[in-house]
C-alpha positions as CSV (number, residue, x, y, z in Angstrom):
1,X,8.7,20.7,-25.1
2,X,11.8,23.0,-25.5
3,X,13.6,22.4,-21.9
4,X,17.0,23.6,-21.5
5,X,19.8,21.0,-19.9
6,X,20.0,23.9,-16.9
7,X,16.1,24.4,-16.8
8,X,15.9,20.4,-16.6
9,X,18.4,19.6,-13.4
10,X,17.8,23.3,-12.1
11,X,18.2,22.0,-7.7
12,X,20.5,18.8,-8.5
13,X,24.3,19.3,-8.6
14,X,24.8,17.4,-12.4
15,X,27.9,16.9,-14.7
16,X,27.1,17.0,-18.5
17,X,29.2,14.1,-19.9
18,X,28.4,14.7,-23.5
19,X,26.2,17.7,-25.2
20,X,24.7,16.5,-27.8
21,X,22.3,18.2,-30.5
22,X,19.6,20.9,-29.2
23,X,16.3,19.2,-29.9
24,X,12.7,19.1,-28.3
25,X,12.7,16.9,-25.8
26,X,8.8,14.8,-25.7
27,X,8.5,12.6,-22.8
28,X,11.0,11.0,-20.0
29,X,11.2,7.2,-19.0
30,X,13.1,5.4,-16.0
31,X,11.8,1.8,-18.3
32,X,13.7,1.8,-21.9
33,X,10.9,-0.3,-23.4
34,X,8.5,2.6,-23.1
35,X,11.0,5.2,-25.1
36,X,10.0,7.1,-27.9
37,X,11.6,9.6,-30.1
38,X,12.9,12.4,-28.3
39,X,12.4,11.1,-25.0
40,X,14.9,11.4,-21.6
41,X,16.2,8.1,-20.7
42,X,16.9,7.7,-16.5
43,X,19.1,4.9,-16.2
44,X,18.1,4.1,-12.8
45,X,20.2,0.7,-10.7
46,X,18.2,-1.5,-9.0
47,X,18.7,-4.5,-6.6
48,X,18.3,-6.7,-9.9
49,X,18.4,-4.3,-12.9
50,X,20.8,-2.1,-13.7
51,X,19.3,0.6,-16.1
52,X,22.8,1.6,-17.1
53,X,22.7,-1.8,-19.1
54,X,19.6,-0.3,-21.6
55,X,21.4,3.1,-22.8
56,X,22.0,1.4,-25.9
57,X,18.3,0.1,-26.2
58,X,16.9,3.7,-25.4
59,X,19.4,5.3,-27.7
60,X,18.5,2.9,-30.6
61,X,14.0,3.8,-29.6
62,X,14.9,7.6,-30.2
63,X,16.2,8.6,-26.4
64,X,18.0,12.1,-27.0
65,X,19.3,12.4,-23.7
66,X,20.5,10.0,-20.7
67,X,20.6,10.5,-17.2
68,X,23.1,8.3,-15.5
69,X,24.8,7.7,-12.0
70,X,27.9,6.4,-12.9
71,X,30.2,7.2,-15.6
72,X,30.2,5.4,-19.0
73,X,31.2,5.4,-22.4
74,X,29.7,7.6,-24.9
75,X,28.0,5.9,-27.7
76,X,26.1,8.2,-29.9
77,X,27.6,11.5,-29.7
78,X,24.5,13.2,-30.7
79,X,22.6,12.3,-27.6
80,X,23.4,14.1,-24.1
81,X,24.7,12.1,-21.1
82,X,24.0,14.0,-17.7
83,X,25.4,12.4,-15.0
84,X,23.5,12.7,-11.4
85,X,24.6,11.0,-8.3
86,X,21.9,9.6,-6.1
87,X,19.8,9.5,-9.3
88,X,16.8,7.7,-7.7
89,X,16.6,10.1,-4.9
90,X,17.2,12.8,-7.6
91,X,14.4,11.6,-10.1
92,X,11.6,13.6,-8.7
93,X,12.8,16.9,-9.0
94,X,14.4,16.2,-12.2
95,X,10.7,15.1,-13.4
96,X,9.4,17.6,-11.4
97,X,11.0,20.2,-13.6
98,X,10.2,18.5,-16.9
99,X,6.3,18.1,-16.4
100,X,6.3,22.2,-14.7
101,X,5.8,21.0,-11.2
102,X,2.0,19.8,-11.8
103,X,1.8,18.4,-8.1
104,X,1.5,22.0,-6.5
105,X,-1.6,22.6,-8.3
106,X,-3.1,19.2,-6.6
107,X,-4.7,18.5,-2.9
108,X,-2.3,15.4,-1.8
109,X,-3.2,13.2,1.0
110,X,-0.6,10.7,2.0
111,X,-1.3,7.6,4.0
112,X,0.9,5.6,5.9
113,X,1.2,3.0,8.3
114,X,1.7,-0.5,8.7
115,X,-1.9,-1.8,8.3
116,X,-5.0,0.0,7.1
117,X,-3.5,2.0,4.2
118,X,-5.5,0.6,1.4
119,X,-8.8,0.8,3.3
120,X,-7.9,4.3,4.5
121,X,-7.2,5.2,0.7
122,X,-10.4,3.9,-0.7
123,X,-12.9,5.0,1.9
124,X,-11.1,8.7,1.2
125,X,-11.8,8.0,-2.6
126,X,-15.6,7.1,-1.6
127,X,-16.0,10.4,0.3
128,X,-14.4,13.0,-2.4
129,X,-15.1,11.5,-5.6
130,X,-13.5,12.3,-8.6
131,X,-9.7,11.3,-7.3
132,X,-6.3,9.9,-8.5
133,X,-4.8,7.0,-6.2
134,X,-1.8,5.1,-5.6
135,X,-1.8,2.7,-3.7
136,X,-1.2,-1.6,-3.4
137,X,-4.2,-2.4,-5.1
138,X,-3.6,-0.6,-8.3
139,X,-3.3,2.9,-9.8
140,X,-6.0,5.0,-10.9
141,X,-7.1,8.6,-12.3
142,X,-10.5,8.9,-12.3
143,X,-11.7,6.1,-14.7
144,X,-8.4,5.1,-16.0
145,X,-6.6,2.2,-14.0
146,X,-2.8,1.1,-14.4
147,X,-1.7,-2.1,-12.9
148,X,0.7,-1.1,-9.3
149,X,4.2,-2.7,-9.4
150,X,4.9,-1.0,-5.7
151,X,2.9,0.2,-2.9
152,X,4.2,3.8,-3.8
153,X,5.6,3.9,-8.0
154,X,8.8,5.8,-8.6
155,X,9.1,9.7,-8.1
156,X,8.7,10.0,-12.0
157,X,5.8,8.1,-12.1
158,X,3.6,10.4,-9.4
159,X,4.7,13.2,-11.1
160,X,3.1,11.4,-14.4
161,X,0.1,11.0,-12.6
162,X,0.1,14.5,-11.0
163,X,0.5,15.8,-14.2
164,X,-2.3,13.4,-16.0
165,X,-4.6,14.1,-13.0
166,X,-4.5,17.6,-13.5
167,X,-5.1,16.7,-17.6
168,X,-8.5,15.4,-16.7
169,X,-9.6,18.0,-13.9
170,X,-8.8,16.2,-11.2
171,X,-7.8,18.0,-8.5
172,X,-7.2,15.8,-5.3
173,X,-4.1,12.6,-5.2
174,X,-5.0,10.1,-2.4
175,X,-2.0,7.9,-1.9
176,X,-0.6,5.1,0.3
177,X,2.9,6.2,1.2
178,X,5.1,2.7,2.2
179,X,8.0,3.4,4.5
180,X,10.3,2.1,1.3
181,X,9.4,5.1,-0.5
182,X,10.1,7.6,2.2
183,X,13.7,6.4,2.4
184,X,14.4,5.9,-1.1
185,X,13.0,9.6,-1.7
186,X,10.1,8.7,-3.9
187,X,8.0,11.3,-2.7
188,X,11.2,14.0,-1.7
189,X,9.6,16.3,-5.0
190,X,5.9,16.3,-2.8
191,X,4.1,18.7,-0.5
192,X,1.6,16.8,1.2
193,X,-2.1,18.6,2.3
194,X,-2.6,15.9,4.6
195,X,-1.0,12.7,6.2
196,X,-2.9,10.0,8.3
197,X,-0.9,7.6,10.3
198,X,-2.3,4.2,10.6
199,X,-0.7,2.3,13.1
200,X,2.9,0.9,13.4
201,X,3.7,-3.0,13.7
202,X,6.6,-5.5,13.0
203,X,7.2,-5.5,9.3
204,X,10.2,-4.7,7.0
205,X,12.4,-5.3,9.4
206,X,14.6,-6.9,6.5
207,X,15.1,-3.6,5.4
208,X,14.9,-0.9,8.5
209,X,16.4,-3.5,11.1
210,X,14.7,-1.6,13.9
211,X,11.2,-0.8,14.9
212,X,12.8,3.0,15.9
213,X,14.4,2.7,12.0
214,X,10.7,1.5,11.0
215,X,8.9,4.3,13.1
216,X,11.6,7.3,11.6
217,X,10.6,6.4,8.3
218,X,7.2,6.7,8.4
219,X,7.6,10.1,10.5
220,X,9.4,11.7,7.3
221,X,6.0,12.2,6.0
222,X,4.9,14.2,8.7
223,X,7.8,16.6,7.8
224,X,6.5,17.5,4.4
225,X,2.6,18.8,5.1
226,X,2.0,22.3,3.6
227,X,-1.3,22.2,6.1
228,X,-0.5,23.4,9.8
229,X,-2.3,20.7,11.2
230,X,-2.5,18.2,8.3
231,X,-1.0,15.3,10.3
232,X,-4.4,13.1,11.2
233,X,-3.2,9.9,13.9
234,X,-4.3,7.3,15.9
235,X,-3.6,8.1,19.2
236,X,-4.4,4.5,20.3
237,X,-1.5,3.4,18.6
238,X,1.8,4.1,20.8
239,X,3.9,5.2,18.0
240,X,0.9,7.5,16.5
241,X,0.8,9.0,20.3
242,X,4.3,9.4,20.4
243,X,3.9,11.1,16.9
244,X,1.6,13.3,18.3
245,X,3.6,14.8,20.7
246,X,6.0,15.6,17.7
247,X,3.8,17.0,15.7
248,X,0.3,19.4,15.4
249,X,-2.5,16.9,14.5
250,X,-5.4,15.8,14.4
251,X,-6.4,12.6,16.9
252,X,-8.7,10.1,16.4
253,X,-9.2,7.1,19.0
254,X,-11.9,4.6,20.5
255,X,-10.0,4.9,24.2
256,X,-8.1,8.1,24.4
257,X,-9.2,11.6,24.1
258,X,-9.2,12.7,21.1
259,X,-10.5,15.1,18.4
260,X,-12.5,12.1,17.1
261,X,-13.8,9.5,18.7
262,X,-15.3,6.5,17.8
263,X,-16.9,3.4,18.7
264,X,-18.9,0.1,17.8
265,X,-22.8,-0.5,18.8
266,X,-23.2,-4.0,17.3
267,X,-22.3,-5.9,14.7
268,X,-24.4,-8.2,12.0
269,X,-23.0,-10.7,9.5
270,X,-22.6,-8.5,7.0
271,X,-22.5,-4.8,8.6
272,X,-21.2,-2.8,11.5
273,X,-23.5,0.1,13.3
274,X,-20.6,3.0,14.3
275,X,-20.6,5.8,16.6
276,X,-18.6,8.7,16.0
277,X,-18.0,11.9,17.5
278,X,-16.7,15.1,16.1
279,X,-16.8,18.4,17.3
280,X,-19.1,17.6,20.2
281,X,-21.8,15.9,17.5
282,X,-22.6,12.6,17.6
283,X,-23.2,10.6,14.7
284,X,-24.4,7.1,13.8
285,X,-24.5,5.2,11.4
286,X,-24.3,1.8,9.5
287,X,-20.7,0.8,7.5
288,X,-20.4,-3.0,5.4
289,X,-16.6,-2.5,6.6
290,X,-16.3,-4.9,9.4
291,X,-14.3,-4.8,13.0
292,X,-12.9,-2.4,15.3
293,X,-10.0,-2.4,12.5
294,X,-12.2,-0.6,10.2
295,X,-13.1,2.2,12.6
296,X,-10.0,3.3,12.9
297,X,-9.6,3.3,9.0
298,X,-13.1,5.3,9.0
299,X,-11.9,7.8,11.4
300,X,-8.7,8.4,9.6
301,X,-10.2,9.1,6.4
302,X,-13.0,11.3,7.9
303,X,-9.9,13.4,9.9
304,X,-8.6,13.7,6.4
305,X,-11.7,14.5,4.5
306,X,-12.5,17.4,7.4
307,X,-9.1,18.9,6.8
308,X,-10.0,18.7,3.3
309,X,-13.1,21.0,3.9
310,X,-15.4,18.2,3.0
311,X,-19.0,18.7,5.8
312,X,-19.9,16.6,8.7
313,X,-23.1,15.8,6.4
314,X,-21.3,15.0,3.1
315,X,-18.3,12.8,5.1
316,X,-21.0,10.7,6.7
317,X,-23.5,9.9,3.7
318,X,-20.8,8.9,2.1
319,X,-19.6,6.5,4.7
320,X,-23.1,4.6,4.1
321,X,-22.1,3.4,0.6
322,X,-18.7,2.6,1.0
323,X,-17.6,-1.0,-0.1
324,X,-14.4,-3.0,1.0
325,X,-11.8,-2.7,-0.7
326,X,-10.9,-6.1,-3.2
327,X,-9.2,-8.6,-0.7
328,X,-9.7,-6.4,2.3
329,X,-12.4,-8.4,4.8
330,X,-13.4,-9.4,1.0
331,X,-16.1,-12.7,1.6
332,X,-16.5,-15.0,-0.7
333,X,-20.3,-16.4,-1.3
334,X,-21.0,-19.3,-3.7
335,X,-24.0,-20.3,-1.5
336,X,-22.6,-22.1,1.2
337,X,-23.9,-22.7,4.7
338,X,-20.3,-20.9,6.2
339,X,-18.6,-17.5,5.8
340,X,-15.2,-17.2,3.8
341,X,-13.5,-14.0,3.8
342,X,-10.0,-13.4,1.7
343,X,-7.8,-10.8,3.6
344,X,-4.3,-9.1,2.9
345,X,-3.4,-9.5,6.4
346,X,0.5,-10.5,6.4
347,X,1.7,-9.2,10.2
348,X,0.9,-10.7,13.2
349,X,-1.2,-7.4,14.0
350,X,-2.8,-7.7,10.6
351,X,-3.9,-11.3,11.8
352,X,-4.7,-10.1,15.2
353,X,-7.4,-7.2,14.1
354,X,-8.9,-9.6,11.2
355,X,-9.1,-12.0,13.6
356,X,-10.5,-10.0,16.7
357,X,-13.6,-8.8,14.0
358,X,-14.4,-12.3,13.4
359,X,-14.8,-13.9,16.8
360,X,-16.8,-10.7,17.3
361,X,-19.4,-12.2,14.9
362,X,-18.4,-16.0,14.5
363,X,-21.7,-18.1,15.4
364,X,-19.2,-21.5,15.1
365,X,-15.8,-22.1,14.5
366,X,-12.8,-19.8,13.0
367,X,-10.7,-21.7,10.8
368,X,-7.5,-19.7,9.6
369,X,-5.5,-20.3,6.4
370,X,-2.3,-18.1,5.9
371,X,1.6,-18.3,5.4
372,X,4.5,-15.8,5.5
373,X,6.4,-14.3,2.6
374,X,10.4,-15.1,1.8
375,X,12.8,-12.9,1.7
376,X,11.5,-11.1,4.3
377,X,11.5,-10.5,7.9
378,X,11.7,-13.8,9.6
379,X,11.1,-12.9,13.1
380,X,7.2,-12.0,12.7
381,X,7.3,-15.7,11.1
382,X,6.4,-17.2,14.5
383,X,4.7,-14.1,15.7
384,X,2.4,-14.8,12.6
385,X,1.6,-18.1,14.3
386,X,1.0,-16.9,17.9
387,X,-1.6,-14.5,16.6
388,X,-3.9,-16.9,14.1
389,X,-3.6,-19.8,16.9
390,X,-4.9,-17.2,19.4
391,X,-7.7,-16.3,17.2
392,X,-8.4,-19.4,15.4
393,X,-10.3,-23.0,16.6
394,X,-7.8,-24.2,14.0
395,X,-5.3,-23.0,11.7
396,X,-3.5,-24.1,8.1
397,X,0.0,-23.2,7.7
398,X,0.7,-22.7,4.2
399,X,2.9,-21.5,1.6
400,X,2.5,-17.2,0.6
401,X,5.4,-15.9,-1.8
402,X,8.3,-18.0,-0.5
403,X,9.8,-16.4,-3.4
404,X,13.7,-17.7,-4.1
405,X,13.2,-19.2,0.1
406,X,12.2,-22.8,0.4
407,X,9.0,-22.7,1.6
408,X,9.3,-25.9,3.8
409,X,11.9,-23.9,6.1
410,X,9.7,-20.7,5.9
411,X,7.1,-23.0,7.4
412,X,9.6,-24.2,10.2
413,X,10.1,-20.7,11.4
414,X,6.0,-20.8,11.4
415,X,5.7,-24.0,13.0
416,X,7.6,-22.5,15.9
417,X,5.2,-20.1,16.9
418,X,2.4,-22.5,17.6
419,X,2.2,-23.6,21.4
420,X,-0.2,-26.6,21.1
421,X,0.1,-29.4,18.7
422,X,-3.4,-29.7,18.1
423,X,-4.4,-26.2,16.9
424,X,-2.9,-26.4,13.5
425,X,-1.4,-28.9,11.0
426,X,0.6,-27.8,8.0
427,X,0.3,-27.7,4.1
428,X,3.1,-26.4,1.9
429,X,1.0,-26.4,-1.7
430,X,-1.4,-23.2,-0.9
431,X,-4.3,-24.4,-3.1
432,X,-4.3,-28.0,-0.8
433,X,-4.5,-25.7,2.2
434,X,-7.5,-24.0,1.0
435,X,-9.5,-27.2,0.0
436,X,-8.4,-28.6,3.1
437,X,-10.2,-26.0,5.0
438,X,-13.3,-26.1,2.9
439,X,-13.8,-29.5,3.4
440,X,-13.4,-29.3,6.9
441,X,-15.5,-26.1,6.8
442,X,-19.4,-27.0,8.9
443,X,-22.5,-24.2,9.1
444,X,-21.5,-20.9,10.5
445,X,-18.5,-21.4,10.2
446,X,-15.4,-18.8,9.1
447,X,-12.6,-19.6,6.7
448,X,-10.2,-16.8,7.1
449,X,-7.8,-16.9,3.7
450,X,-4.7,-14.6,4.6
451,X,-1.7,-12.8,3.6
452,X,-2.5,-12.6,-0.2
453,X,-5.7,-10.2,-0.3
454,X,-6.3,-8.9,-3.5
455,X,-3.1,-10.8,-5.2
456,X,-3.5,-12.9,-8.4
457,X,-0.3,-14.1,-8.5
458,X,1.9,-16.3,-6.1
459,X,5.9,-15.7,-6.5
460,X,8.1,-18.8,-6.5
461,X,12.1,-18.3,-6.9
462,X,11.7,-14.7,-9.7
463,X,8.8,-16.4,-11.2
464,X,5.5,-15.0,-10.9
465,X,2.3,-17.9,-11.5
466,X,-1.4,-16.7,-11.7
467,X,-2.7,-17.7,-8.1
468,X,-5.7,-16.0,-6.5
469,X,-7.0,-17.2,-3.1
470,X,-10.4,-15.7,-4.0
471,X,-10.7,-17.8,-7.2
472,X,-9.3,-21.3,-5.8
473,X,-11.9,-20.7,-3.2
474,X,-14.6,-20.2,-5.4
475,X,-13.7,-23.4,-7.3
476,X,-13.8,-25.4,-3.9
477,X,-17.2,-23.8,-3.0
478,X,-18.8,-24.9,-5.9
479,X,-19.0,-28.7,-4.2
480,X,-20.2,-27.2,-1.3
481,X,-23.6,-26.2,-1.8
């Protein structure tokens, strides 16, 4: 496509280092393995990469002109060097004006929130249809799946999938939007339909320091809805209440009053019967998502899906078929006599809700497995603890992603979070902790695997190893029969 150098960085303030030779431009990459002739290469720095260390690489795969934040020496006269401070925070609009904006001509629903993104994402997906999402689990437009390095990919990379969406005839973007992303401006180029808050509990608190830092972040997106009253929240939760005395919006709650209202009428092993109320109509019905957790996802995809313009009718047939998403309340059956269920819960309020569901519908015991990640917040370390002794008949402390921490002093913050000696006892190796607690594991009984989810991979120093919790218990189950 035939883009000018003015048309291209038309909103950014730019300094053009180097013109080089007027050529089609094809394509534009942030990644200088995936350049191609005639491409834009966005030499983006990172906390470990610097992409101003790959001009040379992109330049030598046919890159015709580079972005770059900092000044640096020309090498190939014959290729352009733009130079953009604040690239990252930049990159959207820049991409924006490349691919012709293709996010304006797509119905965007943002989610965000500390716990219940995911969920909220795919039970949206399950109403609508035919969607692109983003979210932790992976990306996907329509039938086509890419793997998901981060919660919420790179400004360039929405407006990829935007652009690819609209390619296929898809007109609606259902996407988990992580507080990270809203600071770093991943999503500054985006007009959202509709935004659902969650809830908001201690995490991240490595990066935003403060739960007020934590809280502004996540309000950004409430600042960019196209929709008078696109903001849908949980009013139950005190930061969604405050929020909504910021904000037009939509409520949903099981104690306040609220737009919509929901609540449990009994649970079974495998299913829970909901009532819900909107606009004055009751409706019930049966859900395989599991706790008072999951409610509150349900109701703030159905606030979503009504904004939308989706029916009462349509929302709530829908709701009947809708599966968990992978390592979300996922259970684990190789014909035991106990339950196992493999969650992503990695806060203390993650571990509190999980937990909350399963003593609802324990018939035994409720053994816990989890760990805490490195390089990350310490202080919800012991919090962690509190929450899975609370909950638990007995817990396994364990290793997550100590990453470049060692994991024996990640475990020491844990430890001190336990009050009673006898509630828990610790293994570092994660794999030991989950045989551990399938041998101890009787009839009717609940494993509870945390803090990984749908992971297949554990991180040790920079090293990722394949690791999933779902498949070490499976091959633990099988001598349990």
């Amino acid at each position: 496509m035939k883009k000018s150098i003015e048309s291209i960085f038309s909103g950014c303030t730019y300094e053009i280092l180097n013109l080089g030779e007027n050529c089609e431009l094809s394509g534009m990459e942030y990644d200088s393995r995936k350049i191609e002739s005639g491409y834009i290469f966005a030499a983006l720095e990172g906390a470990v990469v610097d992409g101003h260390s790959y001009i040379k690489n992109s330049i030598e795969k046919g890159a015709k002109l580079v972005i770059v934040s900092k000044k640096v020496d020309i090498i190939d006269s014959s290729v352009s060097y733009v130079l953009v401070e604040n690239l990252r925070q930049k990159l959207g609009i820049i991409a924006s004006n490349f691919y012709g904006w293709p996010q304006n001509d797509i119905n965007i629903v943002g989610v965000t929130g500390t716990n219940g993104k995911t969920t909220t994402t795919y039970i949206l997906e399950g109403i609508i249809g035919d969607v692109a999402r983003i979210g932790t689990v992976d990306y996907r437009i329509g039938d086509e799946v890419l793997p998901a390095p981060n919660t919420t990919p790179e400004s360039l990379d929405i407006v990829k999938i935007c652009k690819r969406a609209l390619e296929k005839g898809i007109k609606y973007l259902v996407m988990e939007v992580s507080s990270h992303a809203l600071e770093m401006g991943r999503v500054d180029m985006l007009e959202f339909d509709v935004a659902v808050f969650t809830n908001l509990s201690q995490d991240h608190l490595d990066y935003h320091k403060t739960m007020e830092d934590y809280f502004l972040a996540k309000k950004k997106l409430f600042l960019k809805l196209r929709r008078p009253k696109g903001a849908i929240l949980n009013v139950d939760d005190p930061y969604g209440k405050r929020l909504s005395e910021e904000v037009p919006c939509t409520s949903y709650s099981m104690v306040e009053s609220s737009d919509i209202k929901g609540s449990v009428i009994s649970y079974t092993n495998h299913s829970t019967l909901v009532n819900l109320y909107l606009g004055g109509c009751e409706h019930k019905f049966e859900t395989k998502l599991m706790g008072k957790f999951n409610i509150y996802n349900i109701m703030g995809a159905v606030g979503a899906a009504l904004e939308l313009g989706f029916s009462e009718e349509e929302i709530i047939s829908s709701l009947e078929r809708i599966k968990t998403a992978p390592g979300r309340f996922e259970t684990v059956n190789m014909g035991q006599n106990f339950m196992v269920v493999v969650d992503f819960a990695h806060t203390d309020d993650g571990l509190k809700n999980i937990l909350e569901a399963l003593n609802e519908i324990k018939k035994n015991r409720v053994i816990t497995v989890f760990g805490a990640g490195g390089d990350r917040d310490r202080s919800k370390r012991p919090k962690m603890a509190r929450a899975a002794e609370d909950g638990s008949n007995f817990v396994i402390a364990t290793s997550d992603n100590p990453r470049t921490e060692d994991p024996v002093k990640i475990l020491d913050d844990v430890k001190s979070g336990f009050v009673r000696d006898d509630s828990h006892m610790v293994i570092v190796d994660r794999e030991e902790a989950i045989k551990k607690a399938i041998d101890m594991a009787e009839k009717d009984d609940i494993i509870l695997i945390a803090g990984k989810g749908h992971e297949t991979y554990q991180i040790v120093g920079r090293q990722k190893f394949h690791f999933s919790d779902k498949e070490v218990a499976e091959k633990y189950l099988g001598g349990k029969k």
